[in-house]
Every structure is written in C-alpha cells, then in structure tokens.
N, C-alpha and C positions, 0 to 999 in steps of 0.2 A: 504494500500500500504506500504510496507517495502521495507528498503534498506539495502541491505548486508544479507537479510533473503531468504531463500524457503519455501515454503511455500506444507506442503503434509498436507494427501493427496491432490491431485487435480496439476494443470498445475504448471510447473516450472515457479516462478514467482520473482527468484534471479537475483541480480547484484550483482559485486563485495562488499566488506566491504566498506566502506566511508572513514576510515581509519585504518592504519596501523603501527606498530612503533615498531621494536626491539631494542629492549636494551641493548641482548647482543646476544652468541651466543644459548644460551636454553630461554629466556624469550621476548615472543613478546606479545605483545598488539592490540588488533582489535575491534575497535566500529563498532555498528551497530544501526540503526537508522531506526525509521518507524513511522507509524500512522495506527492504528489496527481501522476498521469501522465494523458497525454494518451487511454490506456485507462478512466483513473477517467470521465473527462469524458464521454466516450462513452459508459460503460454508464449514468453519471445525470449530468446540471450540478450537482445539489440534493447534497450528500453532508452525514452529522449526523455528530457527536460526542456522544455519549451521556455523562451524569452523575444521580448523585442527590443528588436532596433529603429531608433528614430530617425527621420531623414538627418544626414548630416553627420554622424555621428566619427568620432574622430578614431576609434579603438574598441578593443571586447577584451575584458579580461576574466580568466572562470580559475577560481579554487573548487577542489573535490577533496572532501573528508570524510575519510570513513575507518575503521578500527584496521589496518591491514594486518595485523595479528591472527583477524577472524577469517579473510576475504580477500576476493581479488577484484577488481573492478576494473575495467576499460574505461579508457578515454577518448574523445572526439568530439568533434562538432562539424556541422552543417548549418550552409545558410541557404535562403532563399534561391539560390543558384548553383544551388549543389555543394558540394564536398568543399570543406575549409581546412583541414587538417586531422589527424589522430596520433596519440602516442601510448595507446593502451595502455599496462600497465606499468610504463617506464614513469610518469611524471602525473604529479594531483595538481598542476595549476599550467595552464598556458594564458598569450596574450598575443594578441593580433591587432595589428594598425596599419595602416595603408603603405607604410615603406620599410617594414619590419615585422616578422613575427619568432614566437618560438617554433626553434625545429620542430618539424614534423609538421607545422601548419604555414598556410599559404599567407602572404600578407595581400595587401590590394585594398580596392575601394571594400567599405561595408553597405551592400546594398541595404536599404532600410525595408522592414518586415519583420516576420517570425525566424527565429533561428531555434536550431535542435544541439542542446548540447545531448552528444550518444556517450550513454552510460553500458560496456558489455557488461554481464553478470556472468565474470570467468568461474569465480569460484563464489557459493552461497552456503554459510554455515546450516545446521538444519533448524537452529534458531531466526533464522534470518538474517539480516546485518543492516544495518540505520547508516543515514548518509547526509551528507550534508552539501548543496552547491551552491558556493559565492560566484554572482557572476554582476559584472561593473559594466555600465557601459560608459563609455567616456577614452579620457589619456591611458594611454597602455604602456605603461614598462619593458621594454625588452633586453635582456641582459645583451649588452655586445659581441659581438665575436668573439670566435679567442683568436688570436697573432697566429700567423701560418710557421711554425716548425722549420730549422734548417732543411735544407732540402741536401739529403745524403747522398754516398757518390754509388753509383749504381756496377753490379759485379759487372764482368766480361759478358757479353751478351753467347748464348750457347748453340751451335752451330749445329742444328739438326737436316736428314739428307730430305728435299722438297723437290715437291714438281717444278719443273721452270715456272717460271712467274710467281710462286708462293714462297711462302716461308712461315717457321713454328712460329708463334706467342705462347708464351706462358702464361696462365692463370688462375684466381682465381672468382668462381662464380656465386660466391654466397658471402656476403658480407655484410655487414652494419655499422652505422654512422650514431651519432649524436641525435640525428633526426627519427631514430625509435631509440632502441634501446640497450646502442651500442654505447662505448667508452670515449671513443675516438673522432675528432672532427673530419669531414671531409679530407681536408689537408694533410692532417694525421694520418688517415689511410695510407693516403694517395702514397707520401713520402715514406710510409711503411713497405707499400708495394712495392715501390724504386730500391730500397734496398733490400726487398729480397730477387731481386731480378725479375717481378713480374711487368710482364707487356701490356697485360687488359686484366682492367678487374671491373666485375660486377657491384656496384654497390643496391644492395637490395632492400631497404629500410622497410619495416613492417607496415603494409596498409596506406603509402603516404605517395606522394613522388614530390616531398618539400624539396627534397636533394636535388632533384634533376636539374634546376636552374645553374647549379654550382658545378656542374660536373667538366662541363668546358672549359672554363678559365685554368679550373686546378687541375684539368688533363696535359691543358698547355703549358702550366706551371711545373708540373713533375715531371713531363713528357710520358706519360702513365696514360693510356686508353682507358679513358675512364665509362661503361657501359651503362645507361640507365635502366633499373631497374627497380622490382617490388617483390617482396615478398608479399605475397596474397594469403592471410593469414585467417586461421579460426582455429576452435578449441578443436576440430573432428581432421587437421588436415592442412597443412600448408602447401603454395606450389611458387616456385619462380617465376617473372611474368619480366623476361630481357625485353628492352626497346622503349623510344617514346610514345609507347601506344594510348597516353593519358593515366589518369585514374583508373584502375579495376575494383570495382564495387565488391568488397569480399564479401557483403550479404549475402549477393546472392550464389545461384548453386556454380558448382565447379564445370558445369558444361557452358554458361554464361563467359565466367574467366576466360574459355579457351577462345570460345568466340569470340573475345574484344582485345585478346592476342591476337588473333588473326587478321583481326580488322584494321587494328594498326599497324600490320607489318612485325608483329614481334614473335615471339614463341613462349612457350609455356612450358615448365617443368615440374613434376612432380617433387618434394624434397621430400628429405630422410624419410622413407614411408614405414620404415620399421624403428624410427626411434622412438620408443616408449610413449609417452604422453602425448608425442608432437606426431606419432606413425598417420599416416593416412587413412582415413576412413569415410571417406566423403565418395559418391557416389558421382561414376561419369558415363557418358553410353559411348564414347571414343577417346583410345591414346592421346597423350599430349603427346608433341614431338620430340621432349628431350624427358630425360629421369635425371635424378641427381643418384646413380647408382653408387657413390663414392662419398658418404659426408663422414665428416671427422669422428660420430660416434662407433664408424664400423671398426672392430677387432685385425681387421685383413686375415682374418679365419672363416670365421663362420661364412657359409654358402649362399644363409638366407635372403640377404641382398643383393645376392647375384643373381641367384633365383626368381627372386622378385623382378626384377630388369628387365630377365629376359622375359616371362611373363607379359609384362605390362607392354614390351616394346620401346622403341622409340632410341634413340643417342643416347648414351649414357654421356653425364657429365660428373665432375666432382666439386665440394664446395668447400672449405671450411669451417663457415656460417660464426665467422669472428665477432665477437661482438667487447671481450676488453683481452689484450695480447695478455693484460698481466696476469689471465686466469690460467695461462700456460700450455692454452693451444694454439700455435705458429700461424700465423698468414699462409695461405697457399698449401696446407696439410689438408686435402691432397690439392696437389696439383693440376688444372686442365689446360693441355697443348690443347690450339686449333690450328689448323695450317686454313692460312688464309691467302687471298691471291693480290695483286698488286695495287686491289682498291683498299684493303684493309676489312674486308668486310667481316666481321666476326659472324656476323647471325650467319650469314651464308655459308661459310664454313660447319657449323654449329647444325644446322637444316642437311649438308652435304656430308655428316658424318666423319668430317676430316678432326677426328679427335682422339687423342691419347690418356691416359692418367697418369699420372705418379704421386709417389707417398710425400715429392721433396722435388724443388725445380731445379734442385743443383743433383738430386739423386738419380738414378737407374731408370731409365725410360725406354720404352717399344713402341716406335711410328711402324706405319706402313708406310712402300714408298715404293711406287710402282708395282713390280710382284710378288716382292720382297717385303720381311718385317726388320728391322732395323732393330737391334738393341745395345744402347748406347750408355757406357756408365756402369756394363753390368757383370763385370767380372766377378765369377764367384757363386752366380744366382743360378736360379732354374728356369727355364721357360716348358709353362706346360700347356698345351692345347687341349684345344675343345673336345678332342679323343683320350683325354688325360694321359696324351704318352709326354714325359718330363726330357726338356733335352739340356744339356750342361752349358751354361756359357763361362767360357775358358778366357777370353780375351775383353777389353775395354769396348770392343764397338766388335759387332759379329752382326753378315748379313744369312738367312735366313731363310725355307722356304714360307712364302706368305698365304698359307692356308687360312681360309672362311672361315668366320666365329671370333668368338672371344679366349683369348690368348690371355695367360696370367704370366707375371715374373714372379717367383720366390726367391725370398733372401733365405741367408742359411741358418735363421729360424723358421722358417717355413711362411709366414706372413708375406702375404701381399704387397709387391714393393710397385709394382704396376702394371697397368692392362692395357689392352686395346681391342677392339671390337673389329 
C-alpha cells in the first residue's frame, strides 16, 4: 500500500502526496510514503511514484529511503517523453537539470507534466518494507566530474595471423561504469583498457545508455574503441544489447529486446545464463545472435556453459562484467579477439563469427585463419577438438588442421585457457 504513489500497470491505486512544501516560486518539495508487500511485487516488480513538473522548471531532484538491511529497491525515472534515467540499486538519490545530470540519467530540457519516479521491488521482506520518496522540483545539484586519470602507456600491440585486409582486436564485452553500478568512470575504464592492451571494449551500464554520449571523446582520448552499449537487465535474466540502437525498455519481454537490436542495427547477447541468481530464465521464441558463452564466473571446467552455447546457438563471446578492478577480477578475464576488416567494424565481425576467447590478452590464444587454426602463446597446452581427441602443443605459435566446431586449449591444469568456434 503507498501513499502519494500509482501504482501501473494495474488499478489506480493513488492519493494525494502526504506532503507538500514550496519554497519559492520554481522549487517545491513533495514526500511520498508507503509500505511495498510481497502482494505489490506480484501484481507488478515495476511500481511509479507519480509527481509534476511545472512549465519552466529548472531541475528534479529525488531521495529514496528505505531500510536496505530488509530490501532491495530499484531506481528510475521517466518523464513525459519517455525514459530519463535509472541506477537501480546502485544509488537512493539522483538529480537532473538541463546541462547536467547524475550518471545513469539523461540531462536536457524538463518537459513540464506528470513524471514517474520507477521504484523495482528487487527484493521484499515477507513483512513488507516502508519507503520513503523526496523529490524537489527546482535547482538540482550535481556533483562534478571527477578529473580524467593519466593516461598509461599501452603494451606492444600483439601480432595475430589475419585475412588481408583484417586484423585481431582484443577485448572486452561486459563492463560497467559509474553510470550503474560500477566503480570506475568512463575515463577510468577506458585508461584501464589501454593498459591492458585492449583495442575495443564494450561499456554496458545496466538499463541506461547515460554513457553513450561520453564514449567518443574518451575513445579518442585513450585511443581505446570504445563500443556502446547496455546491459538489459531484470531479476529472471540479463542480455547485452552492443550498438547505438537507443534505449531498450527492459520491461518488456526479451523477444521485444531482440527486436529493437535489430532495428537499430545492433545485436543482442544473452549473459552469464548459468550464473546463479543473474542465470537466464526469461522466455524467447528465437536465438539472439551472440551468447556470452565465457563470463568471469565460469571455472574453465565445468561443461555446463559450453553446453549451454551450443544449445542456445548463436557467436559465443566472452565478458568480464567489471564493475570495481579492486574486487580482484582483471579487465579483459576473458578475453574477446574479433578480426575485423579495414572499416573497423566490430559488430560485423561479431554477426560474421570472426571471434576467438582467451583467459588473458597477453595469454595463449586459437584464431582461425584460413584452413588453419593458429595457436599462439601456447606452448605446453593441449588443444582438444570437438571429437575430444587432445593434440600437444610443443612450440610458441603451431599451425594446425582447422576442423569445424568448437576447439578448447588446456593448460597443464586442465582449465580452459581458450576456444574458438
């Protein structure tokens, strides 16, 4: 039950705000107050908080309190013209003004109307959980940037064999920025990618695309390809969504998603769909074109993830899905090569299957290359094919016959050092 909330879809289920308070003639104040039960969650996850905006108005700023001891809560809002931002449950207060906002939301004019601050109900105690929404309309705060990072010198670039006109990149495709509920600013990334020798990397901030605007300048600042991207995220199932294809509404269902990748020219990837809590469980009637067959929580044992891949179809890729280096999983663990041809085009390479894994971009890798499998780095390892017969690699770089399937390298603990399909 909420107060000063509506609650959609489903029955209008608002009262006025509880209270009310201007300050002057542009800056009012309006609390709202409720107790979200484990009934709310089941008739929707999505519940709004409804407020207005007056013509003119200069800024929106919104506090969310609630016991995070008991619960989880999402965060977002929408205005009048669609999607304004979200930082689920990385941050309880954003602010938006026409030439700045908090990461994760958009700045711009505030059209005047009804605005929905979206509240998700990730997690609801079986007591329920009480909440509370400050939301100001008026001057908005926004903390400033933070200063862009030296920029590091970048290793020897690494020489893999390519069709005429292509050449490898390294990367990686799962990452997070300050604009959800990573550690790191764009810059930060970017300057992290540069000294690990990555070429492209995906920044994929949860549910947003506040980043995309930043992503050019600090590509051309780092000389780091910097790829736009989202992670299109909910409780049943996350998927990668590469490209400036817009906004992708995570509400709705996962055949939606794939759809409005396509429409924009981007592609769609399934993530970690066996990681625990985050595995995939959402419902599609067609493949996406890429998997994230390789994220940081697989063992490079177990089978199930390969298993899965093949099943589902589509490129496998790999991601790290970084979101603070100091938790002590690297940039680029795993690694995704794409051999791309002399426009730079990642997606097209990526749609074209020209992709490799490794554990490590300075580690042990297998391209194809021509009719050949190429294994570079791999002295010591095992290379075992799709008929499981294991062949020894003896020397630093050894060429191959390039049999159809997916091809694993072992190191000489037996783990998964890298594939290729």
């Amino acid at each position: 039950m909420a107060v000063g909330a509506r609650v959609m879809p489903g029955p209008v289920a608002g009262v006025p705000p509880i209270a009310t308070a201007a300050h002057d003639d542009h800056d009012v104040m309006t609390v709202h107050r409720g107790h979200w039960t484990r009934d709310d969650r089941a008739a929707s996850i999505y519940q709004y908080v409804e407020f207005d905006v007056a013509p003119g108005a200069v800024g929106v700023s919104v506090r969310l309190s609630f016991d995070r001891t008991r619960g989880v809560l999402d965060l977002g809002v929408f205005g009048p013209e669609g999607f304004r931002g979200y930082s689920g449950g990385a941050r309880d207060r954003f602010a938006i003004s026409a030439d700045a906002a908090t990461p994760g939301y958009l700045p711009g004019r505030l059209p005047a109307g009804e605005w929905r601050v979206l509240l998700g109900l990730h997690r609801i105690p079986a007591e329920g959980l009480a909440w509370r929404v400050d939301v100001e309309v008026g001057p908005a705060a926004v903390e400033p940037p933070q200063p862009r990072p030296a920029l590091p010198d970048r290793p020897p670039a690494r020489q893999l064999p390519a069709a005429d006109g292509r050449r490898w990149l390294a990367g990686d495709f799962h990452t997070h920025t300050v604009h959800s509920d990573g550690a790191l600013t764009i810059e930060s990334l970017a300057a992290l990618a540069r000294a690990r020798g990555l070429d492209v990397l995906a920044v994929t901030d949860h549910n947003t695309t506040s980043h995309h605007p930043h992503l050019a300048a600090v590509a051309r600042w780092s000389q780091v390809l910097l790829l736009p991207g989202q992670e299109v995220t909910t409780d049943v199932g996350h998927a990668n969504c590469f490209g400036d294809v817009g906004w992708v509404d995570f509400r709705r269902p996962a055949d939606e998603w794939l759809a409005a990748a396509e429409r924009g020219g981007g592609l769609l990837s399934i993530n970690h769909p066996l990681a625990g809590d985050c595995a995939w469980r959402k419902p599609l009637s067609r493949p996406t074109p890429l998997v994230e067959g390789w994220h940081r929580t697989w063992n490079r044992r177990d089978e199930a993830p390969l298993r899965w891949w093949a099943a589902a179809g589509g490129v496998g890729i790999g991601g790290s899905d970084l979101h603070d280096p100091r938790a002590g999983t690297p940039l680029a663990a795993p690694t995704t090569w794409v051999e791309v041809g002399g426009d730079g085009d990642v997606l097209a390479a990526l749609r074209a299957g020209r992709v490799a894994l490794s554990a490590d971009p300075a580690g042990p890798v297998v391209v194809r290359h021509e009719d050949e499998l190429i294994v570079d780095g791999g002295s010591g390892t095992v290379l075992v094919g799709p008929d499981g017969r294991p062949t020894a690699v003896a020397a630093d770089r050894v060429r191959l016959p390039g049999a159809p399937g997916l091809h694993r390298l072992l190191g000489p603990d037996g783990s998964v050092v890298a594939l290729v399909a």
